[in-house]
N, C-alpha and C positions, 0 to 999 in steps of 0.2 A: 813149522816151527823154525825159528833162525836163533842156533848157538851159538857159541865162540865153539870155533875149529878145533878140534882136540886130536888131529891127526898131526904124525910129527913129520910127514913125506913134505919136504919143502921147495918151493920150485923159485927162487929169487932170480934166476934170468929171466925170469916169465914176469914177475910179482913183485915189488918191489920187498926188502924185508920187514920194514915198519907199518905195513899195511893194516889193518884191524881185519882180521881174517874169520870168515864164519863158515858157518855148516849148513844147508838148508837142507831139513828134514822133512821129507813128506811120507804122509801114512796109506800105508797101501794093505788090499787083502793077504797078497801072497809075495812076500819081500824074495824068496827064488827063483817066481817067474823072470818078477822084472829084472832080477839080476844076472839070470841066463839069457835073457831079451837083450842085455847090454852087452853079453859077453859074448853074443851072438852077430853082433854089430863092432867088435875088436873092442869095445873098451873094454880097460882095467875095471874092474871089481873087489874092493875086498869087502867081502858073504863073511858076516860073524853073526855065531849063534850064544846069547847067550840066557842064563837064568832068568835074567826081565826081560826077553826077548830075542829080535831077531833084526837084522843093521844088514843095509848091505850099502858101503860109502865106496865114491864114485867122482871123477871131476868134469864138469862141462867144459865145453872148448873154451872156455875164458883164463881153466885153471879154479873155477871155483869150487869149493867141495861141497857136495851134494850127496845125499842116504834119504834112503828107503827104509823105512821102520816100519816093523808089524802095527796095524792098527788094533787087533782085536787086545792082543797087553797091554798097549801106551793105552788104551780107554778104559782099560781095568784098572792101571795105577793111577790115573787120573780120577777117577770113581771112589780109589780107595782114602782120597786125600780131605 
C-alpha cells in the first residue's frame, strides 16, 4: 500500500521540503520479527502497537518511509468493509 507520509520526523537536508512524501506499507506475518530483523542491522525502528494493529515504520537509505503492518487485521478490516 502507498500513503501519504504521516510521520512528522523531517529530513530536508536529505529531501527537499515540498516534495509529496509517502509511506510504503507492506503487510507482513509478524510486524516484531521484521522489526528486530531491522534493529538487528542498526536501523531505527519505531514498533507501535495499536487497537487496529501493529506498524513498525522505518526509512530506506533514500530517506523514504517505509512499515510493516500486521497482515492478519489489515485483512480483517478490509473484509469487514
Amino acid at each position: 500500500m502507498v500513503e501519504i507520509d504521516d510521520t512528522t520526523k523531517e529530513s530536508t537536508s536529505v529531501t527537499p521540503p515540498d516534495r509529496i512524501k509517502t509511506c510504503l506499507k507492506m503487510n507482513v506475518e509478524n510486524v516484531k520479527e521484521y522489526a528486530d530483523n531491522l534493529k538487528a542491522h542498526n536501523i531505527e525502528v519505531d514498533y507501535q502497537e495499536h487497537e487496529w494493529g501493529t506498524i513498525a515504520k522505518f526509512f530506506d537509505p533514500d530517506h523514504n518511509l517505509c512499515a510493516f503492518r500486521d497482515s492478519q487485521t489489515f485483512e480483517k478490516q478490509v473484509n469487514e468493509i
